[in-house]
N, C-alpha and C positions, 0 to 999 in steps of 0.2 A: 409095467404100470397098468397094462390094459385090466388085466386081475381087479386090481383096486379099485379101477374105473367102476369095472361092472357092481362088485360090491355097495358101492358109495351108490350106486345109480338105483340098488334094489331097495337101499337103505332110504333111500327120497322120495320113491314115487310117490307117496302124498303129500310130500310137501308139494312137488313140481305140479302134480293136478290144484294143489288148494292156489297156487301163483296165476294160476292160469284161471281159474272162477273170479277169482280177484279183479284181474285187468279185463276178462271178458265181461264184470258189472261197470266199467270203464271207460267202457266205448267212447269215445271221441271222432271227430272228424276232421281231416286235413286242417293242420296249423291250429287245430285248437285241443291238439292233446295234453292239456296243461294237469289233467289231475295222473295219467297215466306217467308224463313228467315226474309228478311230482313223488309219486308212486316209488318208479326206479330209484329216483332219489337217495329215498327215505332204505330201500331195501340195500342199496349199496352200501350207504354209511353203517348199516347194523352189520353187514357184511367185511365192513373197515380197508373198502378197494374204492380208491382213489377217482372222481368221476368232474366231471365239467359241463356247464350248458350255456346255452346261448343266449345274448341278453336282444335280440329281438327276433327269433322264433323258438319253437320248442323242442325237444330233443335231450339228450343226454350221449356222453360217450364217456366210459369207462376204462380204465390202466391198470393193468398188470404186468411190472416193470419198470427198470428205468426210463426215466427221457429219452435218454441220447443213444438205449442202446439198438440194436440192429440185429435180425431184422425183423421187422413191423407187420404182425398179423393180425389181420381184422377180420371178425364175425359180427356180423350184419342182422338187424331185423328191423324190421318195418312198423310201426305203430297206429297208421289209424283205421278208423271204420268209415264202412258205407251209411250214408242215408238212405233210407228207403221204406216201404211199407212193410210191418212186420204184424200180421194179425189184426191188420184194421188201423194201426199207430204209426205217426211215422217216427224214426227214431235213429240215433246213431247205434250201428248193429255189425257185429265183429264176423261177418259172414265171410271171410276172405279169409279167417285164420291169421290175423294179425298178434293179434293176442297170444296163440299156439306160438309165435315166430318169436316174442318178447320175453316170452317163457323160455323157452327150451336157452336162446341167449344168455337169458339170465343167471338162468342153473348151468349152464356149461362152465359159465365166470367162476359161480361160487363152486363147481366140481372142482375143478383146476386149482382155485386157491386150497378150498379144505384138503384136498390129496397132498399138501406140500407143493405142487410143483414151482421148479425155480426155471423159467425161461430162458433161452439163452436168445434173448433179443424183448420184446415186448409184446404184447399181447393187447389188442384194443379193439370194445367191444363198442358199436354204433349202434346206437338206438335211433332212428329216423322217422323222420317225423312227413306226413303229406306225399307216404308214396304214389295214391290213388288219384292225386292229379297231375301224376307225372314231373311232378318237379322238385319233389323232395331229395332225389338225390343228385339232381343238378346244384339245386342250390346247397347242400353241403359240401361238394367241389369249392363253391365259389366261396366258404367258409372255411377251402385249407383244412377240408379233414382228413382227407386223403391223401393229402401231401407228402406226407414221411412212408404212406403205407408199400409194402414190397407183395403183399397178399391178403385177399379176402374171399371171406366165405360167406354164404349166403343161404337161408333157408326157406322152403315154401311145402305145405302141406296140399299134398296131393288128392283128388279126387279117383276113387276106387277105380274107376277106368284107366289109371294111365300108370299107376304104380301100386301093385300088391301090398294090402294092408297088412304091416310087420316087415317091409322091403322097406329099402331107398338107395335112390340112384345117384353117380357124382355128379349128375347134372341136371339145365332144364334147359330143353331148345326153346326157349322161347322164341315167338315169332316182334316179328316190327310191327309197330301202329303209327300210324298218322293221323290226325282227328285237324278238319279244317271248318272254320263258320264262312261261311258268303253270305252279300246282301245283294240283291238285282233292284237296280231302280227304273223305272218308265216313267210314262206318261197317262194320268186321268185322263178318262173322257166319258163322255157317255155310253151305254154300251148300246144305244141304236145305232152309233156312229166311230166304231170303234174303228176306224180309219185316220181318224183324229189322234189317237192315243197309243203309248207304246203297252201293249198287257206284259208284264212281269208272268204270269201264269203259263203263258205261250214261252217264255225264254223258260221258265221252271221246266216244261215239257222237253226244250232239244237239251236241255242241260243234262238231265236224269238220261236222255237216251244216249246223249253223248259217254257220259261217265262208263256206262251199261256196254257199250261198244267197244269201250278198248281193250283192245285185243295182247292177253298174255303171254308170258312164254309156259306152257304149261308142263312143264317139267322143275317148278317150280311154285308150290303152292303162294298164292297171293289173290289178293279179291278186291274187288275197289265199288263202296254201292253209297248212294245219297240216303241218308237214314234220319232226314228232321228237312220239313219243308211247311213252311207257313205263309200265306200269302192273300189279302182281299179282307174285305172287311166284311160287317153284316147285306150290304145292301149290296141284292145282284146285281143289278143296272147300272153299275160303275164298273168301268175297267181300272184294275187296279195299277198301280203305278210303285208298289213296295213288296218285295219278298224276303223271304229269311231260308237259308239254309243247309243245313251241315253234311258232312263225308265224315266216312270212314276207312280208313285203307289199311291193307294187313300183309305184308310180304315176309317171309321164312329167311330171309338175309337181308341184312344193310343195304348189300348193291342193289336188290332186287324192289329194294324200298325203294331208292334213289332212283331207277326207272322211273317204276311205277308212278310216285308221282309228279314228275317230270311230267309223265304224258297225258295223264288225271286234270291238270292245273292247263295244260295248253285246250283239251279239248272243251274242258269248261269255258275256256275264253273265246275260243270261236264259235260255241252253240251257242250260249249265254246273250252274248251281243248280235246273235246273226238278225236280230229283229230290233235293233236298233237299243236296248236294254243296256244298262251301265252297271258290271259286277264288281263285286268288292271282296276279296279273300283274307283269311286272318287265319293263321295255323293256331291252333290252340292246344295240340300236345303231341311230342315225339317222345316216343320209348325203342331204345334201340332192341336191336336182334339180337339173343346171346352170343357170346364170344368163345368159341370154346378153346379152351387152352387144359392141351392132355395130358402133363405134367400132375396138372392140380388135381384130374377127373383120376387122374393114376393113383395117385397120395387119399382124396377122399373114399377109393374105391376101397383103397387095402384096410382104411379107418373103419368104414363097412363093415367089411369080411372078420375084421377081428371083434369087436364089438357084438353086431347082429349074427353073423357067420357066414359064410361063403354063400350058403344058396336064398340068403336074403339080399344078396346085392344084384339090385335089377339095371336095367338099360335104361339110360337115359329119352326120358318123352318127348314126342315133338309137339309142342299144342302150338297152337295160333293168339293164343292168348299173351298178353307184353306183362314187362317187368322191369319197372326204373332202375334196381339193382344192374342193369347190363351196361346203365348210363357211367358208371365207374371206368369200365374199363376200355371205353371208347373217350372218356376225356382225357384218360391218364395211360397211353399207349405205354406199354409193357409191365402195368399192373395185372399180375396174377390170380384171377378171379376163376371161381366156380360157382353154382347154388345147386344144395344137395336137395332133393326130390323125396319128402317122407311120403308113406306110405300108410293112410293113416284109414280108409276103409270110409274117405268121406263122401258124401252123397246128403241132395241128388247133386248137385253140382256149388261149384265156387261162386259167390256172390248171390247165392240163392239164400230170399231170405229165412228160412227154415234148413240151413247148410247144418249138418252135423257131421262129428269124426269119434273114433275109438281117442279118448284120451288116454287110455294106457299108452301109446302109440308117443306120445310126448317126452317118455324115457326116453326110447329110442333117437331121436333128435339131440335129446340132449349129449348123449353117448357118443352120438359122432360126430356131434360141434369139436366136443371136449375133446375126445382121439384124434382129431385133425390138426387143433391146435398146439395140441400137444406133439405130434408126428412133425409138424412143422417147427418149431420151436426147442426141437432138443429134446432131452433126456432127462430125467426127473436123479434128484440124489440117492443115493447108494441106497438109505435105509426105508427108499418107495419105491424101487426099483425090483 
C-alpha cells in the first residue's frame, strides 16, 4: 500500500499547501481557536469522516472506525498561535508551525480514507486546542480523550539545525519546563530610615543569587534562572514593600526536573525571607520530558524509510525546548506514544516571529502520519494492497 501512499501523496501536494495557507490566515490563540474549529469541521464533513467537539472548549476529534473496535490509534496536532509583535502589529501568528501540524493531520485522515483503507481497530485523529499554555493536553485527559487510546503519534516541524530538511526522525527528546510566579512582600518606609522597613528589592537580590547558586548534576543538561522581576514604584525615597517575580526551569528528564525544582523552591525560601520578606509561589506551567518508547520510534522509523527512504531517516534531537504532547503519556502510564521530527529547512528559529519553512516538506509529514497509522492498524484490502 505504501506504492499508493506515495502516488496519492504526489497527486495532493497542492491541495495540502492550499490547507495549510488556509489555517495559517487562521491564527488563533490558546482556547480561542474557534474559526480554525470550525474550519476542521466544515473539512471533515465534505470529507464524510465522523468527528465530535466540545461544548465548553475548543477542539475537534475525528474517527475512522468503529466504536468498540481495538486497537485505538491516535495522531495528534496542536492548533493554536502565538501572540506577539509581527512587523510593528501585534497579532495572533502561527510561528510555531501549528498550522503545518493541523495540515499534514488532516491530510493523513483524508490519505487513509481515499486509499480504501479498512483498519483493523480505529483510528482517531485529536485536533488540540491551547498547547502553548501547557494545558491543552492535560485538560483533554480530564475530557476522556485518551481513554480508549493504545497509541499516539505526534508531530512537530523542525528548525534546520536539528533535523535535515526532507528528513524526519521517530522522535523528539524534548526537555521538561517549569514556569513559577512569586510575590515578596515587606515593609514601607522611608528610604533615610530604611531600618524601619523590610526592602523587597534586597530579598529580590539573595533570591536571584540563591536560584543562580544551585548547584547541578552536570551530566545532565538542566538550567534554573529568574527571568521577570518587578519591583518599587516611581518615587525613590520609599523602600519598597512589593515585588513580583517569575522562573524558569528546564531539565532533559522528569526525574531531573523533580530535583531541580525541589531544590530551586527551597533556596528561594531561605534567601527570599532571610531579611524578614514574606514569599508567595504559584506554578503556573509543567510540560513533562518525552517519554521514549522504542517500539513506536521502531514502527515510525521503518514508516520513514519506506515512504522518504532510508537515508532520510534522521536521529532523533535533543532540544531543551517542552512539548504538552509528552503530558499523554505520563497521565496514562502505558500509552504508546512518539512525535515524529519533520525536517522542514525552518529558520531562523521556532516561535520567531518571521519563522519560515519549505512547504513542500508538508507532503512528507503527511506520508508518514498516514504510513504509521496504517503500519499500526493492519493491512489495507486485497484490491490496495
Amino acid at each position: 500500500m505504501i506504492d499508493q501512499l506515495k502516488q496519492w501523496i504526489e497527486a495532493n501536494r497542492e491541495k495540502i499547501e492550499a490547507t495549510y495557507h488556509e489555517l495559517h490566515g487562521l491564527a488563533e490563540v490558546s482556547w480561542k481557536e474557534h474559526r480554525s474549529t470550525a474550519y476542521l469541521c466544515r473539512e471533515l464533513e465534505a470529507m464524510g469522516i465522523a468527528y465530535e467537539t466540545f461544548p465548553d472548549i475548543t477542539g475537534v476529534i475525528a474517527y475512522v472506525g468503529e466504536e468498540e473496535a481495538t486497537p485505538v490509534v491516535g495522531l495528534r496536532a496542536d492548533m493554536d498561535a502565538l501572540w506577539q509583535l509581527v512587523d510593528g502589529n501585534w497579532q495572533a501568528n502561527h510561528s510555531c508551525g501549528h498550522d503545518a501540524h493541523m495540515t499534514m493531520a488532516l491530510h493523513a485522515l483524508r490519505c487513509v480514507k481515499e486509499l480504501g483503507f479498512e483498519p483493523q481497530g480505529r483510528l482517531k485523529v485529536i485536533f488540540q486546542p491551547a498547547e502553548e499554555t501547557g494545558e491543552g493536553a492535560r485538560t483533554l485527559v480530564q475530557h476522556g480523550v485518551i481513554d480508549d487510546l493504545d497509541h499516539l503519534i505526534g508531530i512537530h516541524v523542525r528548525p534546520y539545525f536539528e533535523v535535515p530538511s526532507g528528513s524526519a526522525s521517530p522522535a523528539i527528546r524534548h526537555g521538561a519546563i517549569s514556569q513559577v510566579r512569586g510575590k515578596l512582600k515587606g515593609e514601607q518606609a522611608h528610604a533615610a530610615r530604611p531600618n524601619l522597613g523590610t526592602n523587597v528589592v534586597d530579598a529580590l537580590s539573595l533570591l536571584i543569587t540563591a536560584v543562580n547558586a544551585v548547584k547541578v548534576d552536570p551530566t545532565t543538561p538542566m538550567s534554573a534562572k529568574v527571568t521577570m522581576v518587578k519591583a518599587g514604584g516611581d518615587n525613590l525615597n520609599i523602600i519598597p514593600d512589593e515585588a513580583q517575580f517569575g522562573l524558569d526551569l528546564r531539565a532533559q528528564t522528569n526525574e531531573a526536573m523533580e530535583w531541580l525544582l525541589a531544590r530551586v523552591l527551597q533556596a528561594i525560601e531561605v534567601a527570599a525571607t532571610a531579611n524578614g520578606a514574606v514569599v508567595e509561589l504559584e506554578p503556573v506551567m509543567q510540560l513533562h520530558a518525552a517519554v521514549p518508547n522504542g517500539e513506536m520510534e521502531q514502527l515510525v522509523a521503518s514508516a520513514i524509510a519506506e515512504t522518504l527512504g532510508e537515508e532520510k531517516l534522521a536521529p532523533a534531537p535533543v532540544t531543551p525546548g517542552g512539548e504538552d504532547f509528552h503530558c499523554y503519556a505520563v497521565e496514562k502510564p502505558g500509552l504508546a506514544t512518539t512525535m515524529i521530527g519533520l525536517g522542514t529547512g525552518l529558520s531562523p528559529g521556532l516561535h520567531h516571529p518571521q519563522m519560515r519553512f519549505d512547504l513542500g516538506t508538508l507532503a512528507n509529514g503527511v506520508a508518514v502520519m498516514a504510513a504509521s497509522a496504517i503500519k499500526l492498524l493492519g493491512h489495507a484490502p486485497e484490491n490496495n494492497s
